[in-house]
PADOLUM-449818 format. One record per residue (C-alpha): x, y, z; residue number from 1; residue in three letters. Coordinates in pm, 1 decimal. Layout:
<recs>
<rec x="X" y="Y" z="Z" n="NUM" res="ala"/>
...
</recs>
This chain:
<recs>
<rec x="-432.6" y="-9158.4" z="-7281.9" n="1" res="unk"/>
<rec x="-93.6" y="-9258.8" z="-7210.7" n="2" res="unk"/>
<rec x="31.6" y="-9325.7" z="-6862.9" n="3" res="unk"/>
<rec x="244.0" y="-9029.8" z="-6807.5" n="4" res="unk"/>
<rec x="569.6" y="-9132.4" z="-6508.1" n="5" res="unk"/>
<rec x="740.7" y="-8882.7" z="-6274.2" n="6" res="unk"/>
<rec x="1135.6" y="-8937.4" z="-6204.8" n="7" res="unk"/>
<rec x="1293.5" y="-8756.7" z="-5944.4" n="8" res="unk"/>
<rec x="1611.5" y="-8650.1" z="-5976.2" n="9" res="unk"/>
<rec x="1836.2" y="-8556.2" z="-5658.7" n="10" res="unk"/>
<rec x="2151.5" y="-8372.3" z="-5784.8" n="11" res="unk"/>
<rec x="2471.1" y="-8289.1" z="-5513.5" n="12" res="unk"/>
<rec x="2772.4" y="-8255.0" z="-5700.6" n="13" res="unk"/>
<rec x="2723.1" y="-8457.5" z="-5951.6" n="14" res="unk"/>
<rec x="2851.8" y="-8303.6" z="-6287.2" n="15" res="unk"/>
<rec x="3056.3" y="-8577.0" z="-6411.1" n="16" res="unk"/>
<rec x="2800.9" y="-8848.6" z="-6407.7" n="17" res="unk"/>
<rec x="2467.8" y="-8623.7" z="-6455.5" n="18" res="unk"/>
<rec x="2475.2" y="-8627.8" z="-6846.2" n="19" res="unk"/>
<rec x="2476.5" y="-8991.6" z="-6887.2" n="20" res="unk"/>
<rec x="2176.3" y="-9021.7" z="-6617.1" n="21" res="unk"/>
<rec x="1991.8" y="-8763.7" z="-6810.9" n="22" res="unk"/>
<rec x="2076.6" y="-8902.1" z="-7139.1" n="23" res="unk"/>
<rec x="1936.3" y="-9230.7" z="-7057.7" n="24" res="unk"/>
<rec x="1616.6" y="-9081.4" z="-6982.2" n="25" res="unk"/>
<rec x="1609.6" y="-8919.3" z="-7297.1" n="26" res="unk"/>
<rec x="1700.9" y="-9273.5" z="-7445.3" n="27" res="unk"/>
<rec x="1391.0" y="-9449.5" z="-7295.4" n="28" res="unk"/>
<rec x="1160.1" y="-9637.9" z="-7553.4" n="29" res="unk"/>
<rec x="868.6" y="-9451.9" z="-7318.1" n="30" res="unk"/>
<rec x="862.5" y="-9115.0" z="-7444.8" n="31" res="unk"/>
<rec x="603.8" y="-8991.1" z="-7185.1" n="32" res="unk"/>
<rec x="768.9" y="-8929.8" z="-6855.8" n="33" res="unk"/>
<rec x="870.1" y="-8584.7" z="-6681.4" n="34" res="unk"/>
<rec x="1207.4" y="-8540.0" z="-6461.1" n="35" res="unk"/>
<rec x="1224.5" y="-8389.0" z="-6183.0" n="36" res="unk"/>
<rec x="1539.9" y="-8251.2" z="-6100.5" n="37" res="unk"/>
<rec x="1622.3" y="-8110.4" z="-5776.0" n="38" res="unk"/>
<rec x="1970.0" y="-7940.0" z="-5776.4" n="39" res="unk"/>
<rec x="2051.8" y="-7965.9" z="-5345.8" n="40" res="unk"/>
<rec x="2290.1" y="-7640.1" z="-5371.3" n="41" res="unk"/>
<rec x="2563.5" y="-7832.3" z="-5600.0" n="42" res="unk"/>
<rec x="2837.3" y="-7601.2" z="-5654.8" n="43" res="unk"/>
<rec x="3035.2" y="-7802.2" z="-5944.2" n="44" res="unk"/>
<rec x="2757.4" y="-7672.2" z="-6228.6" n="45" res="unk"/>
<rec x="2551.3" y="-7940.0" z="-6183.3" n="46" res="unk"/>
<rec x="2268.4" y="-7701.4" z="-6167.5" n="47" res="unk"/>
<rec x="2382.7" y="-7541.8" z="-6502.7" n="48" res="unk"/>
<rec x="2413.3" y="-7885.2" z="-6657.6" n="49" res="unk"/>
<rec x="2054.7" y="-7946.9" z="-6527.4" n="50" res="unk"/>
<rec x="1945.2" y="-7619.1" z="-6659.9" n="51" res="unk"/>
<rec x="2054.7" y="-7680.1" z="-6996.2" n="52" res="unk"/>
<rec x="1872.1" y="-8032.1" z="-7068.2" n="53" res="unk"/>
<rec x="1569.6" y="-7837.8" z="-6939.9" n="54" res="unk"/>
<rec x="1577.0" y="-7575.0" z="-7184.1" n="55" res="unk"/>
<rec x="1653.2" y="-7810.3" z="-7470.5" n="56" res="unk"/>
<rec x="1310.4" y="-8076.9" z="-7361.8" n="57" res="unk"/>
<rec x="1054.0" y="-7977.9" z="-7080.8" n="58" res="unk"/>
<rec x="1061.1" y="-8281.3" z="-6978.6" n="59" res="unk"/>
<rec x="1301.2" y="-8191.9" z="-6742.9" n="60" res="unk"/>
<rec x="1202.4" y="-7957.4" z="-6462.7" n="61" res="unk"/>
<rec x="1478.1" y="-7772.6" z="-6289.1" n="62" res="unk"/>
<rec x="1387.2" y="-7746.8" z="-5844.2" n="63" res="unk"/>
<rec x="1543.2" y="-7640.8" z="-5581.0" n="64" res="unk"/>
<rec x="1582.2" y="-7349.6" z="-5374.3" n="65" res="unk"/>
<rec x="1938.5" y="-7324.3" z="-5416.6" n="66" res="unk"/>
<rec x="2064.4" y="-7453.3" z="-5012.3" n="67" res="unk"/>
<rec x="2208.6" y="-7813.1" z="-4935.0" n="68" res="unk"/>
<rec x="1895.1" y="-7964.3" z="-4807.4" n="69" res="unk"/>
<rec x="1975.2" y="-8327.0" z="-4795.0" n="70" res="unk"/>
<rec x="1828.6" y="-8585.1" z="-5015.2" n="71" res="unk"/>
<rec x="1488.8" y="-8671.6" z="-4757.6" n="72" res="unk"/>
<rec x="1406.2" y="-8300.5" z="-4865.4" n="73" res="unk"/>
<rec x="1532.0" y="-8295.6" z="-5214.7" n="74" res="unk"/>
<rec x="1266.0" y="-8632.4" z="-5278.5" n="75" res="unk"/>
<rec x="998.0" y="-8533.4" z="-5075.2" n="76" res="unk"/>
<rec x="972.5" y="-8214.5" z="-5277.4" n="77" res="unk"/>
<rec x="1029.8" y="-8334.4" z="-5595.2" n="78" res="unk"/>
<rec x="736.6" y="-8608.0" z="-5514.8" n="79" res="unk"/>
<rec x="482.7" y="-8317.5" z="-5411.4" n="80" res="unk"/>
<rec x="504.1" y="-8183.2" z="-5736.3" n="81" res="unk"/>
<rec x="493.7" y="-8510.0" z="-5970.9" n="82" res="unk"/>
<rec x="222.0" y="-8437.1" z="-6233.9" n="83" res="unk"/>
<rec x="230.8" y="-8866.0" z="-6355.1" n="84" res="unk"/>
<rec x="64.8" y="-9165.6" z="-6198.7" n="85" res="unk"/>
<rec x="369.9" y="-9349.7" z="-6113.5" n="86" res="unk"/>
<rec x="634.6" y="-9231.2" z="-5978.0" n="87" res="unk"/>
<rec x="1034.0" y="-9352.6" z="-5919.4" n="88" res="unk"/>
<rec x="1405.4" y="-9256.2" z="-5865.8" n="89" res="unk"/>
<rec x="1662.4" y="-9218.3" z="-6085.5" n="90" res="unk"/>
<rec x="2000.1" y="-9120.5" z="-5871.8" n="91" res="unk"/>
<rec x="2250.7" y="-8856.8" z="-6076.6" n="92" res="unk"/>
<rec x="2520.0" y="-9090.2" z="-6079.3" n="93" res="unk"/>
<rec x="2289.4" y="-9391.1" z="-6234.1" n="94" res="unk"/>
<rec x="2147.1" y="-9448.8" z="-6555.0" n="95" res="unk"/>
<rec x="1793.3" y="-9704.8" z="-6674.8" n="96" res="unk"/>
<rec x="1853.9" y="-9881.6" z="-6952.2" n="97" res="unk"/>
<rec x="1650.7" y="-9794.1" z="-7263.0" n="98" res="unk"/>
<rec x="1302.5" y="-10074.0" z="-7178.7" n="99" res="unk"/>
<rec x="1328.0" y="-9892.6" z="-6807.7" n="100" res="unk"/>
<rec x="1031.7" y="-9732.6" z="-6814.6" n="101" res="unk"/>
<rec x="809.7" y="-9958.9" z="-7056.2" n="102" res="unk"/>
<rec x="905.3" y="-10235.8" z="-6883.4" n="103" res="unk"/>
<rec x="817.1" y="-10166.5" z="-6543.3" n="104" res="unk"/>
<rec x="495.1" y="-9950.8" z="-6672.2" n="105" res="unk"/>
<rec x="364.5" y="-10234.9" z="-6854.2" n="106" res="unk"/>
<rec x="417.9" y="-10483.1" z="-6501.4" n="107" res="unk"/>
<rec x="265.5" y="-10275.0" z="-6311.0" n="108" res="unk"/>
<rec x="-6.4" y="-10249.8" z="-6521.7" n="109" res="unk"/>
<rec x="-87.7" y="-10593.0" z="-6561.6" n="110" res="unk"/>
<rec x="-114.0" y="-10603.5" z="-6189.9" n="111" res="unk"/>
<rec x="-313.0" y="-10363.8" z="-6042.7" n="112" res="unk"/>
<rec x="-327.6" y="-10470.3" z="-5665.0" n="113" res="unk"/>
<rec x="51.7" y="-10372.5" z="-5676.4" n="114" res="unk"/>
<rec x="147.3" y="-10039.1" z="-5475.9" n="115" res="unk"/>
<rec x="540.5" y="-10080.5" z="-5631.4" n="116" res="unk"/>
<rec x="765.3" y="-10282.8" z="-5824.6" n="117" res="unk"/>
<rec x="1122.8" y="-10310.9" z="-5809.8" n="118" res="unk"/>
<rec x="1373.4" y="-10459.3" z="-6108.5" n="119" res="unk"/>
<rec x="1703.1" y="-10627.7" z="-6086.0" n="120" res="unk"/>
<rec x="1996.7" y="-10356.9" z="-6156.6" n="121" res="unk"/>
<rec x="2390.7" y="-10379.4" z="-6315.6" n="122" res="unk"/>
<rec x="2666.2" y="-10233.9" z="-6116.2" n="123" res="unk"/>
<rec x="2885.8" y="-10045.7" z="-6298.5" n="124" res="unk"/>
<rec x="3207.3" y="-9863.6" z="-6246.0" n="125" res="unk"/>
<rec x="3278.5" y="-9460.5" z="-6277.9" n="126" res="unk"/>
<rec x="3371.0" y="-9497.4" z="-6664.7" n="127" res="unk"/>
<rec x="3031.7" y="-9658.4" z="-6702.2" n="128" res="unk"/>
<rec x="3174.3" y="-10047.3" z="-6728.1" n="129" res="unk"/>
<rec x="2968.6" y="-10289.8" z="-6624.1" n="130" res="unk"/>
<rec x="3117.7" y="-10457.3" z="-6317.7" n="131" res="unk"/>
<rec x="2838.3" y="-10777.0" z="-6268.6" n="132" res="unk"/>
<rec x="2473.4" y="-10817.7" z="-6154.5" n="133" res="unk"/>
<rec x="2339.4" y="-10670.4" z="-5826.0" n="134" res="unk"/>
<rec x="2348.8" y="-10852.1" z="-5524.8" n="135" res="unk"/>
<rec x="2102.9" y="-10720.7" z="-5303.3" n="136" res="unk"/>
<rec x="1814.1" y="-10848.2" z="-5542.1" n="137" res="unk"/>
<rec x="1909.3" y="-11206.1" z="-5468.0" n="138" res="unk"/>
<rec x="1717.0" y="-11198.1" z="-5190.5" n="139" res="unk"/>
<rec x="1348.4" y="-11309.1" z="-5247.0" n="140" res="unk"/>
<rec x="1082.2" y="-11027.8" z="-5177.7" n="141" res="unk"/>
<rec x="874.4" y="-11039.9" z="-4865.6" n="142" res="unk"/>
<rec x="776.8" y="-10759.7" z="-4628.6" n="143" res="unk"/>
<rec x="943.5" y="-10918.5" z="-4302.2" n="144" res="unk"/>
<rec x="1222.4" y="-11005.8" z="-4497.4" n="145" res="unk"/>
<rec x="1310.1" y="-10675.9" z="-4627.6" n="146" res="unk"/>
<rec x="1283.8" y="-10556.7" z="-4244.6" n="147" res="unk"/>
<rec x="1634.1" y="-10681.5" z="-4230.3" n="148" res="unk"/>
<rec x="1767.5" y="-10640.3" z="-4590.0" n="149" res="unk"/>
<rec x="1697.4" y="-10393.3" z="-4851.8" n="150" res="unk"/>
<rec x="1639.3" y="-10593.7" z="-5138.5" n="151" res="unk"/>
<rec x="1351.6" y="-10340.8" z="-5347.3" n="152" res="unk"/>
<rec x="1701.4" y="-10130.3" z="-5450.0" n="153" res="unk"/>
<rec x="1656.4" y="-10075.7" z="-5800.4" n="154" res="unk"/>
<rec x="1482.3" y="-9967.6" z="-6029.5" n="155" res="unk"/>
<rec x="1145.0" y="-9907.7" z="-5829.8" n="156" res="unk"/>
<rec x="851.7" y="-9768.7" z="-5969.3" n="157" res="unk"/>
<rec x="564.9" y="-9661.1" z="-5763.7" n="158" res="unk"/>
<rec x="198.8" y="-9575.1" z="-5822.8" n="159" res="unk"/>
<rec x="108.5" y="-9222.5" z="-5685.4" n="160" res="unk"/>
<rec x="-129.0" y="-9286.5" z="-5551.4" n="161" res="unk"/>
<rec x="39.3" y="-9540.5" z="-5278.9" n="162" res="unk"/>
<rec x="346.1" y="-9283.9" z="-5240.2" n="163" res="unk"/>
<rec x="95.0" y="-8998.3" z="-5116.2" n="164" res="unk"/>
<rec x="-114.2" y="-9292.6" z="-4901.7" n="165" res="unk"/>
<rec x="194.3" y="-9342.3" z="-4707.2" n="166" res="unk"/>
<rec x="325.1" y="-9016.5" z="-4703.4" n="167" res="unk"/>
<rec x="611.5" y="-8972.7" z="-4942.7" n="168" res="unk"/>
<rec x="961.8" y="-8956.5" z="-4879.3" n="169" res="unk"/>
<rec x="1027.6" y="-8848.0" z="-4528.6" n="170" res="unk"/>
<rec x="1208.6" y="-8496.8" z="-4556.8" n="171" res="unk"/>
<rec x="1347.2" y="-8553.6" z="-4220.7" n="172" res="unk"/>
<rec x="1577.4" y="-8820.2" z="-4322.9" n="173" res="unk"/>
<rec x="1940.8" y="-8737.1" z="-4497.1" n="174" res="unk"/>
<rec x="2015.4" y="-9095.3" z="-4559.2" n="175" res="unk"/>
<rec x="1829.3" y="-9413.8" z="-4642.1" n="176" res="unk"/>
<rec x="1536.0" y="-9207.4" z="-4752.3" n="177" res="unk"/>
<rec x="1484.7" y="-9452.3" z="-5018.5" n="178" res="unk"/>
<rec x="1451.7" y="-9784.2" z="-4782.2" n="179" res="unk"/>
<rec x="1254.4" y="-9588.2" z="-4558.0" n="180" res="unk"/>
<rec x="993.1" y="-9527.6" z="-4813.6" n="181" res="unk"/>
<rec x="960.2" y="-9890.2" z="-4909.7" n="182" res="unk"/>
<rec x="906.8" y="-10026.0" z="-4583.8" n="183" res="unk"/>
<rec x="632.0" y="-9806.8" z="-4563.1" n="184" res="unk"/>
<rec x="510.0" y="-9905.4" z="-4864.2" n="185" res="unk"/>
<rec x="522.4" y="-10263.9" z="-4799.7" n="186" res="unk"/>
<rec x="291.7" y="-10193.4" z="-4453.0" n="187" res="unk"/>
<rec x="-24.8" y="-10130.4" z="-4685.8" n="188" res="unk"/>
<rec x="66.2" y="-10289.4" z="-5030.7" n="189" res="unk"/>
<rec x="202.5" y="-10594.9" z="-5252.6" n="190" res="unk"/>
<rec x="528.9" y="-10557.2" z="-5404.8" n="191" res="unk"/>
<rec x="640.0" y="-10766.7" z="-5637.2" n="192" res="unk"/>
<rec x="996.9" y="-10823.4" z="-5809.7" n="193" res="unk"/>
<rec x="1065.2" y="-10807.3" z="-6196.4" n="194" res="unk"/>
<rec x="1368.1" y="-10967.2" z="-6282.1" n="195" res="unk"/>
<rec x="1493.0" y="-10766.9" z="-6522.2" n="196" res="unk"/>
<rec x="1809.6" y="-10540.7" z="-6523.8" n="197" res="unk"/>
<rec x="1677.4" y="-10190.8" z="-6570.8" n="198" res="unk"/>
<rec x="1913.7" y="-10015.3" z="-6361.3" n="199" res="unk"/>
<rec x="2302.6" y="-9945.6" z="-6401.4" n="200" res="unk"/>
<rec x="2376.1" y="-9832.9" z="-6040.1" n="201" res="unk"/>
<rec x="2730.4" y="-9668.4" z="-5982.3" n="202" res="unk"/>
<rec x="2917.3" y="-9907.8" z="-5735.6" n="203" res="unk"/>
<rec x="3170.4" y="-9730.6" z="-5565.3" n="204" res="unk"/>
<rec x="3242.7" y="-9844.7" z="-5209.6" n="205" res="unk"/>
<rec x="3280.2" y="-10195.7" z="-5078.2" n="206" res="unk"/>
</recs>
């Protein structure tokens, strides 16, 4: 039986960029993966957009309860619900290249003592350019080290099973959810790097 992976989805406003995140998913060369999609009270029709990818493929599951709730709820919630055994983040304004998925299955799966993996990611600019490599991944991986610097960015892939261990995303949180998360992670498992771009991460600030 195939190894079935759980994306979540947090959606604010996003309507320009959401296709092209959603399209890439459809794109993978993994066809069995479900997205969760959880629509924080957007009010551009990113909902609608959402919405209508969901009722063309169930893979894509539509949440939310319709009130800005801030991206530590948005994750946490989409997590509870994740039907796969691995689990990860794609952000509304991103994209994963096509091998995303297969890629980081297939390394985590050839290393079982693993609780997460993380991949080396493109920048790219709002027309969807490429602008150069990541920088944060420079940084070799070890848990005092990423104390200090977030280096597991993107793309991370988790097992379930070490997400629920360490409680999910913490709902409380409205930023840095996401590096939160992994230094939990790293208290009670390896993590290991693959150095591979999967990711095309929207750089838009300095």
């Amino acid at each position: 039986m195939q190894s079935l992976v759980s994306i979540a989805t947090p959606v604010y406003n996003t309507a320009r960029f959401l296709p092209a995140a959603l399209d890439s998913l459809l794109a993978q060369d993994y066809p069995h993966w479900e997205c969760l999609v959880w629509d924080d009270g957007s009010t551009d029709g990113s909902g609608e957009i959402a919405a209508g990818y969901a009722a063309r493929d169930p893979r894509f599951r539509v949440l939310g309860n319709g009130q800005r709730n801030g991206v530590g709820v948005a994750l946490a919630s989409a997590m509870e619900v994740a039907r796969g055994g691995y689990v990860g983040v794609l952000d509304a304004d991103d994209a994963l290249t096509p091998e995303a998925l297969s890629a980081m299955l297939a390394f985590l799966q050839q290393r079982p003592q693993l609780g997460m993996a993380y991949s080396q990611y493109v920048e790219i600019d709002e027309d969807g350019n490429d602008i150069g490599p990541g920088r944060r991944c420079n940084t070799p991986y070890s848990p005092h080290q990423l104390l200090v610097e977030f280096m597991t960015y993107h793309f991370r892939l988790a097992r379930i099973e070490a997400c629920r261990a360490v409680g999910g995303y913490d709902r409380a949180l409205t930023v840095s959810a996401d590096y939160d998360f992994c230094l939990r992670v790293s208290e009670g498992y390896p993590i290991e790097y693959l150095v591979l771009p999967l990711y095309r991460y929207l750089f838009c600030c300095v």
